[in-house]
VEXVEX-859184 format. One record per atom (N, C-alpha, C): residue in three letters; y, x, z. Coordinates in steps of 0.2 Angstrom, whole numbers, plus 5000, padded with zeros to 4 digits. Last residue first. Example, Ala and Ser with C-alpha at 12.3 -4.5 7.8 and 13.67 -1.06 7.14 Angstrom:
// residues 2
SER498950645035SER499550685036SER500050645039ALA497250665039ALA497850625039ALA498450665039
END
This chain:
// residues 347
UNK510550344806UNK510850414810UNK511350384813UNK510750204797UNK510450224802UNK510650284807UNK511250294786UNK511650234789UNK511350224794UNK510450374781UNK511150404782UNK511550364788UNK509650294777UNK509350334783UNK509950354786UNK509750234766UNK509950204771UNK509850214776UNK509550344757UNK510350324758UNK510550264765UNK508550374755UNK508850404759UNK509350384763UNK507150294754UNK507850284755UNK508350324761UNK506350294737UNK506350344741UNK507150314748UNK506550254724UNK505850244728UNK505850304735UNK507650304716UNK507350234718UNK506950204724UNK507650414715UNK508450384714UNK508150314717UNK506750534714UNK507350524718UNK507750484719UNK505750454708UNK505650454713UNK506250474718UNK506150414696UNK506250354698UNK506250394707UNK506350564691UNK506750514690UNK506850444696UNK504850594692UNK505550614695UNK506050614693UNK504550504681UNK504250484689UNK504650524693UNK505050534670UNK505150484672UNK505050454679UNK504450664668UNK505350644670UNK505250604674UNK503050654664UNK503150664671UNK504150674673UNK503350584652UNK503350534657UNK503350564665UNK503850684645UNK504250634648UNK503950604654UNK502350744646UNK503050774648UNK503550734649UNK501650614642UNK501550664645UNK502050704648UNK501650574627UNK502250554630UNK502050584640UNK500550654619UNK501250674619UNK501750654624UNK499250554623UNK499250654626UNK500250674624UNK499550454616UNK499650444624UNK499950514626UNK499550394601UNK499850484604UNK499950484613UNK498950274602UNK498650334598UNK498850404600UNK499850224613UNK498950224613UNK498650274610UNK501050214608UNK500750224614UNK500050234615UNK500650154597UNK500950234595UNK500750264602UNK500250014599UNK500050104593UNK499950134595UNK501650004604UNK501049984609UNK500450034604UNK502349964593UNK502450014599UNK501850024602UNK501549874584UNK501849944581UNK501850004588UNK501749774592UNK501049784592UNK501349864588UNK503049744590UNK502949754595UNK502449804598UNK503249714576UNK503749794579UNK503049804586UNK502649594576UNK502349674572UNK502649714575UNK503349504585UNK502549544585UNK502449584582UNK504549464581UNK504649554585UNK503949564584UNK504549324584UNK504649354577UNK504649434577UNK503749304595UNK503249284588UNK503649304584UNK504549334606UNK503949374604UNK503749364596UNK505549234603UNK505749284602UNK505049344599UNK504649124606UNK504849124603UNK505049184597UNK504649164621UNK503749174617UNK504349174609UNK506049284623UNK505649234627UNK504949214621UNK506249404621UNK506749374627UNK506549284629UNK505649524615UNK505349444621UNK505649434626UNK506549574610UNK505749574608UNK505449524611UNK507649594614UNK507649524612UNK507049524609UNK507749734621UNK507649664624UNK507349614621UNK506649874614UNK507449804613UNK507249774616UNK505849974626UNK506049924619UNK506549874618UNK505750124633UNK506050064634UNK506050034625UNK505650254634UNK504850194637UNK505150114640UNK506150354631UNK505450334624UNK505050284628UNK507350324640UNK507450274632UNK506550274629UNK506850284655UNK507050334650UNK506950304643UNK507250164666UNK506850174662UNK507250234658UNK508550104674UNK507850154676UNK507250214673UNK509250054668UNK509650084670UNK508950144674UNK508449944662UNK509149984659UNK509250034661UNK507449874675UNK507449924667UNK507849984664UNK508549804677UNK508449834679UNK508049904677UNK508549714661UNK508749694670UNK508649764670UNK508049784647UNK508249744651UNK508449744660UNK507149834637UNK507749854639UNK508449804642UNK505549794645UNK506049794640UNK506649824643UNK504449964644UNK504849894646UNK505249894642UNK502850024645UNK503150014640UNK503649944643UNK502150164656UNK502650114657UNK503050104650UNK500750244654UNK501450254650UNK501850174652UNK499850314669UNK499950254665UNK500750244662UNK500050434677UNK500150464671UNK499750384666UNK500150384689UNK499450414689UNK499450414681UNK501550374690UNK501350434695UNK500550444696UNK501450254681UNK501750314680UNK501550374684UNK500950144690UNK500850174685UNK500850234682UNK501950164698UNK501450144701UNK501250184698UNK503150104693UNK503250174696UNK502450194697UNK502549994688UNK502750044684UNK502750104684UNK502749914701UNK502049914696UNK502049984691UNK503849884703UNK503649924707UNK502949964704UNK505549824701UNK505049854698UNK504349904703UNK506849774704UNK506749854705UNK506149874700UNK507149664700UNK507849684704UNK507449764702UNK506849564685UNK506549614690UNK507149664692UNK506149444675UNK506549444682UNK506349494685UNK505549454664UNK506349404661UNK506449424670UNK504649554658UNK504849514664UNK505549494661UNK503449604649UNK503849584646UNK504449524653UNK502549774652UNK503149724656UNK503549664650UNK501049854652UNK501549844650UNK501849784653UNK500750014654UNK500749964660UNK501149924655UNK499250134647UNK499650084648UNK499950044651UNK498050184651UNK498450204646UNK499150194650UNK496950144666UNK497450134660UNK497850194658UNK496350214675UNK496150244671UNK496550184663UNK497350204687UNK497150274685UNK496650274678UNK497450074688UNK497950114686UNK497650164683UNK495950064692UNK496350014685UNK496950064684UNK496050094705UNK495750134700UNK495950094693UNK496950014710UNK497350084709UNK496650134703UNK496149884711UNK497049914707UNK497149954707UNK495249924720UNK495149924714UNK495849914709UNK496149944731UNK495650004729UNK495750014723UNK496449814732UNK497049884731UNK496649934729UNK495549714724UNK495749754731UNK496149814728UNK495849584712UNK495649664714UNK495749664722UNK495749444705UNK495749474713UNK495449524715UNK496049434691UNK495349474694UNK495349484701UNK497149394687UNK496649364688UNK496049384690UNK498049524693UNK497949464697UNK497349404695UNK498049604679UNK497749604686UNK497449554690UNK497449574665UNK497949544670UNK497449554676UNK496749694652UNK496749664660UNK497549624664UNK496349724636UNK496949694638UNK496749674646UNK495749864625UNK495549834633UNK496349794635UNK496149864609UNK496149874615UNK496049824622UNK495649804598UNK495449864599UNK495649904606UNK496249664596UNK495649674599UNK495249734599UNK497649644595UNK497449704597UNK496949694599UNK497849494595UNK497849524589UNK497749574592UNK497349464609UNK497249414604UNK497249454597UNK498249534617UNK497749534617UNK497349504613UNK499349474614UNK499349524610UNK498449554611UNK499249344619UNK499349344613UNK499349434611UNK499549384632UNK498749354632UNK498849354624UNK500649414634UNK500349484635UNK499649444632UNK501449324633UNK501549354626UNK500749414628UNK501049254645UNK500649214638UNK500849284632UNK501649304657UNK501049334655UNK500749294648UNK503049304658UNK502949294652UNK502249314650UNK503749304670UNK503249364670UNK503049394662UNK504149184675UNK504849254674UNK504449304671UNK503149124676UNK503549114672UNK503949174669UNK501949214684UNK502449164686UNK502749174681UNK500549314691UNK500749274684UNK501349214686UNK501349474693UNK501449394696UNK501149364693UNK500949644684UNK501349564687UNK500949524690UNK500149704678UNK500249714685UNK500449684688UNK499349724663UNK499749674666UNK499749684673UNK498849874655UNK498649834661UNK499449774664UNK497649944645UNK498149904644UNK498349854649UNK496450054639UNK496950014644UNK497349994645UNK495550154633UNK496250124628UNK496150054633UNK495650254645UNK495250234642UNK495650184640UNK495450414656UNK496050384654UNK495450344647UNK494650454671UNK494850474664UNK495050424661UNK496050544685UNK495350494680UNK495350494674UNK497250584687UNK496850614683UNK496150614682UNK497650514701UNK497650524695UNK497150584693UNK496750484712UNK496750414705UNK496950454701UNK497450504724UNK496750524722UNK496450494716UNK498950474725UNK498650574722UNK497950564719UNK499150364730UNK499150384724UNK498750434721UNK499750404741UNK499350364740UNK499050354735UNK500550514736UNK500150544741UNK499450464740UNK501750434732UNK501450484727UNK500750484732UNK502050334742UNK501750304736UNK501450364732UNK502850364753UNK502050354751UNK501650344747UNK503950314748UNK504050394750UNK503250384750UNK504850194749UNK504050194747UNK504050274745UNK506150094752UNK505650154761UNK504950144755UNK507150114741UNK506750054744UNK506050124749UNK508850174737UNK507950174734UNK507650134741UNK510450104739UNK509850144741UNK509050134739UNK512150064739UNK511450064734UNK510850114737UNK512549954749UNK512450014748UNK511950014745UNK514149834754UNK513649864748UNK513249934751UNK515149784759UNK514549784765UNK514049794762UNK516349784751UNK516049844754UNK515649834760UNK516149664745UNK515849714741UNK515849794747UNK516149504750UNK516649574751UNK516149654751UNK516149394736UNK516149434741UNK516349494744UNK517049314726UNK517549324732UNK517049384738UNK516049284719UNK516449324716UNK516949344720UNK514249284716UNK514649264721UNK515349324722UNK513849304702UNK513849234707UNK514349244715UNK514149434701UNK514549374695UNK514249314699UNK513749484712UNK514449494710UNK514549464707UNK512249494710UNK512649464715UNK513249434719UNK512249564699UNK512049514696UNK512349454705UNK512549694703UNK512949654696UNK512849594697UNK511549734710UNK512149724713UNK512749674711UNK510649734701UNK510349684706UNK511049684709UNK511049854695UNK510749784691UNK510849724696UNK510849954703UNK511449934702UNK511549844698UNK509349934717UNK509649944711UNK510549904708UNK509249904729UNK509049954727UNK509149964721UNK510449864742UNK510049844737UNK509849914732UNK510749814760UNK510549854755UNK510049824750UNK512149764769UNK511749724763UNK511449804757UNK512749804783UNK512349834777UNK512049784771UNK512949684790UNK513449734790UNK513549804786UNK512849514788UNK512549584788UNK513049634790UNK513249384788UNK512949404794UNK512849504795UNK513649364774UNK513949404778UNK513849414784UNK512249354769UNK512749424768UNK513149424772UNK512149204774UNK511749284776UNK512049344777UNK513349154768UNK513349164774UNK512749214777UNK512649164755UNK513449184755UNK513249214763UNK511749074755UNK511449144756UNK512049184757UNK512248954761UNK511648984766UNK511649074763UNK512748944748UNK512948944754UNK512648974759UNK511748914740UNK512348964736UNK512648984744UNK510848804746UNK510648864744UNK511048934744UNK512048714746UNK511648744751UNK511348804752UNK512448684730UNK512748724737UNK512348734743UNK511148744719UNK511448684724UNK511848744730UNK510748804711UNK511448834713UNK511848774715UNK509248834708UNK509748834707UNK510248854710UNK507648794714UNK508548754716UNK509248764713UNK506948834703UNK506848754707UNK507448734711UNK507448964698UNK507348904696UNK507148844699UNK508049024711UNK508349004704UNK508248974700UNK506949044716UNK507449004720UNK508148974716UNK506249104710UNK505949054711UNK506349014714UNK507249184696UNK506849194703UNK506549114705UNK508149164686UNK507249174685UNK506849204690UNK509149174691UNK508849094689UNK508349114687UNK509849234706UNK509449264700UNK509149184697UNK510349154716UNK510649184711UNK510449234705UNK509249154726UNK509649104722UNK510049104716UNK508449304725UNK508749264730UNK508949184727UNK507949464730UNK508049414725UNK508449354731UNK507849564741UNK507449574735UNK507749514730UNK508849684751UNK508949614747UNK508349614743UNK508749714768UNK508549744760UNK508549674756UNK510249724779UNK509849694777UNK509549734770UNK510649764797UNK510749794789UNK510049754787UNK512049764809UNK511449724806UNK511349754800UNK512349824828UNK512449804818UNK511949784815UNK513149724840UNK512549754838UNK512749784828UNK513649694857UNK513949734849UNK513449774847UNK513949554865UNK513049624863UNK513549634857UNK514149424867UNK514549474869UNK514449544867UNK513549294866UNK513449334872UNK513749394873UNK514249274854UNK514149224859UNK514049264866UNK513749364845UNK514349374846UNK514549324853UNK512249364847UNK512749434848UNK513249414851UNK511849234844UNK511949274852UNK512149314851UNK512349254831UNK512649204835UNK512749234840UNK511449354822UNK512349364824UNK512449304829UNK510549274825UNK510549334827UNK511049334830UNK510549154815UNK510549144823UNK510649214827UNK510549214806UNK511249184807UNK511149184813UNK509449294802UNK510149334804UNK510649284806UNK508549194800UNK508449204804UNK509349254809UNK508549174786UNK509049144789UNK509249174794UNK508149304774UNK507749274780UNK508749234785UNK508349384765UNK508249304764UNK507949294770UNK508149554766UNK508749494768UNK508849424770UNK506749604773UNK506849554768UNK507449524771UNK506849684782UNK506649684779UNK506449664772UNK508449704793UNK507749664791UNK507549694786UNK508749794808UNK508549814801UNK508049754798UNK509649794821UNK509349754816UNK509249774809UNK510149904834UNK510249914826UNK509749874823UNK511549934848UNK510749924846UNK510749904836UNK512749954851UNK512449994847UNK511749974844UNK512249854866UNK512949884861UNK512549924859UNK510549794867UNK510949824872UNK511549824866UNK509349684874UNK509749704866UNK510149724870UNK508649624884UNK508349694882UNK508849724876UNK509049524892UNK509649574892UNK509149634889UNK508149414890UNK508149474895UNK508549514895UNK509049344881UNK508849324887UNK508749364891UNK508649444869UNK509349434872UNK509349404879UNK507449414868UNK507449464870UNK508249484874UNK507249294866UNK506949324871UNK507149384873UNK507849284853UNK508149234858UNK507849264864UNK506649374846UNK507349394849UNK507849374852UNK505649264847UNK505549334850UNK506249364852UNK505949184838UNK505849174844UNK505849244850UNK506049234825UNK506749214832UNK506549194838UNK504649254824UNK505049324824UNK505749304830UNK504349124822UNK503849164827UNK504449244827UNK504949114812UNK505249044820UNK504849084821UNK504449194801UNK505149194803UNK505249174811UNK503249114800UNK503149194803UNK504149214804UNK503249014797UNK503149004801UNK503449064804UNK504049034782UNK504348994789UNK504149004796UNK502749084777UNK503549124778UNK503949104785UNK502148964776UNK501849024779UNK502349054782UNK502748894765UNK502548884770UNK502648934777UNK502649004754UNK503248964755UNK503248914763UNK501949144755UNK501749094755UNK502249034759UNK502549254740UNK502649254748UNK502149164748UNK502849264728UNK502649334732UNK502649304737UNK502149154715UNK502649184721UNK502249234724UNK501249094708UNK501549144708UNK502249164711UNK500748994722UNK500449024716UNK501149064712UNK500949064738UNK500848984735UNK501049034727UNK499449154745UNK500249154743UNK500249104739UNK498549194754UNK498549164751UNK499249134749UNK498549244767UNK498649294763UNK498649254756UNK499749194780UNK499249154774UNK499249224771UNK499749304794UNK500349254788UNK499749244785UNK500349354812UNK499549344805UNK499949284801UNK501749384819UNK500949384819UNK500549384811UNK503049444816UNK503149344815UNK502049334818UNK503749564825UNK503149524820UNK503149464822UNK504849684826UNK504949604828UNK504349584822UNK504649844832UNK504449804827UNK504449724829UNK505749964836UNK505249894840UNK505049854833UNK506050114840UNK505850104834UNK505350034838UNK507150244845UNK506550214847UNK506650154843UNK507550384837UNK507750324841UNK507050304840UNK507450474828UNK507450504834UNK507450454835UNK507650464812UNK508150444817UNK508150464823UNK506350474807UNK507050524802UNK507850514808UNK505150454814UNK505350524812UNK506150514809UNK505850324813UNK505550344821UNK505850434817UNK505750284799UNK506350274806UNK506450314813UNK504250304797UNK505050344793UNK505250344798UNK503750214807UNK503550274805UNK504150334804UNK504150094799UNK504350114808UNK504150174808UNK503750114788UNK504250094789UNK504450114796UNK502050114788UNK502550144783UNK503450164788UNK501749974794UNK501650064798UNK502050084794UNK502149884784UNK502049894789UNK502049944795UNK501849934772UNK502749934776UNK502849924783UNK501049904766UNK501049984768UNK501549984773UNK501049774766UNK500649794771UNK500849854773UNK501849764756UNK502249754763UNK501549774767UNK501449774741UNK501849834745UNK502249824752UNK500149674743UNK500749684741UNK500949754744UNK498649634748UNK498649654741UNK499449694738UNK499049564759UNK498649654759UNK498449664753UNK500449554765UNK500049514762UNK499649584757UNK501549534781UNK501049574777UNK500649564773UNK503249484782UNK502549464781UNK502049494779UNK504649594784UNK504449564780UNK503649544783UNK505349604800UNK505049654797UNK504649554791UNK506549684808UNK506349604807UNK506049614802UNK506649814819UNK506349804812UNK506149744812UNK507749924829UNK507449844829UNK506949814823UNK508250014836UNK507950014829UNK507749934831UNK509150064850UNK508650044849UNK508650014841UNK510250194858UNK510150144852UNK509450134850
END
């Protein structure tokens, strides 16, 4: 049995560079099999504006990936048992897979990681396309290409399930997302010294509601307010931001996992979310606020006292949320950020 990994685009600020080595790595150590990475080559690092990916670019680096696996069926290199593991579900590319399997005869299985899709409306593909049948269809028939559809949280399962009501739920498995790297990458940040910091980690993109975070910055001009992304850090310099933030805060209307937070957290930055999406079921209750705080600006502007209240408290008593917060990291670390679950399936 051969690994095969159709492996997401590397963009050297995101958590797919790490994924890159990261991932064939695990697979090789946790399964004994031989482990091929299908790379699409070199992508735009320049991502089309709050998007995680370059909407162009993606394409190219997918038709550079199919091409490679019509090549490889061609050479009889795909053998029965062999094992497809994308990395990002959303890739069409699974249709044509399953073809020549099925066409040429090759009994392969296939397992996908879903990050978003159509069916989230405050995903990009939710808001500009929506729930044209195309879209709604294309992604139905992904899934079923799959034989794994893995998702990293229950939220993201739910949310899959009230759009697509007929599908066949046992090609489901919930599993934390291959970021096992994350404490050790990390290690050298914490315990810098902590300074009244306030850090936006987001996308700037709609779903992101980075206006409420430039508005409290406005009325808390005692504390340090940073949007990352306007600063074109290098990872470096993000992780030293983390390490000397207080604070990471989230008002996202669109998040399947969250990754910013976890991030946070494991250099003792207090993760303040809503109690919302994914959140809900992540987040420990001292590091969660009511939803409809900003469930959009409007909403912001009647909650901004309560809000700017929490955010206080977080700041002024940082030294007490300490103990939770190291829960909350072993918490996310067993349940989320670590995949065992799809290891099991792999073996």
């Amino acid at each position: 049995m051969t690994i095969f990994i159709v492996d997401i685009e590397a963009v050297d600020t995101r958590y797919t560079k790490q994924w890159k080595e990261h991932v064939p790595n695990l697979l090789r150590n946790a399964t004994g099999k031989e482990v091929i990475v299908v790379s699409g080559g070199e992508t735009p690092q320049a991502t089309t504006p709050g998007a995680f990916l370059n909407f162009g670019g993606t394409n190219v680096y997918k038709s550079k990936q199919l091409e490679q696996i019509g090549e490889m069926f061609c050479k009889g290199e795909v053998k029965d048992g062999d094992y497809f593991l994308y990395t990002d579900a959303w890739n069409p590319t699974v249709v044509q897979l399953r073809y020549m399997a099925e066409l040429l005869g090759v009994s392969i299985r296939i397992g996908g990681l879903w990050h978003a899709g159509s069916y989230d409306p405050a995903d990009f593909l939710g808001r500009l396309i929506g729930d044209k049948p195309w879209v709604r269809l294309a992604e139905e028939s992904m899934y079923e290409c799959y034989d794994h559809n893995f998702f990293a949280t229950n939220f993201h399962i739910d949310m899959f399930d009230q759009v697509f009501q007929n599908w066949n739920d046992k090609k489901v498995i919930r599993t934390g997302w291959p970021m096992e790297y994350l404490p050790n990458t990390l290690a050298m940040y914490n315990g810098m010294k902590k300074r009244d910091l306030i850090l936006f980690p987001h996308r700037i993109a709609p779903e992101k509601q980075v206006e409420i975070f430039r508005d409290l910055k406005e009325k808390m001009p005692q504390y340090e307010f940073v949007i990352c992304q306007e600063q074109e850090l290098s990872k470096n310099e993000y992780h030293n931001l983390l390490g000397e933030a207080k604070l990471v805060f989230s008002a996202n209307l669109q998040e399947t996992l969250g990754i910013s937070w976890y991030e946070g957290a494991l250099v003792d930055a207090i993760p303040m979310v809503p109690d919302r999406l994914s959140y809900s079921e992540m987040a420990l209750d001292e590091f969660k606020y009511p939803s409809e705080w900003t469930e959009d600006f409007g909403a912001y502007q009647r909650n901004q006292i309560a809000l700017q209240g929490t955010i206080k408290n977080y700041m002024e008593n940082y030294q007490n949320y300490l103990p939770s917060l190291n829960k909350q990291v072993k918490q996310l670390k067993d349940n989320f950020f670590g995949c065992s679950n799809m290891i099991k399936v792999l073996k």
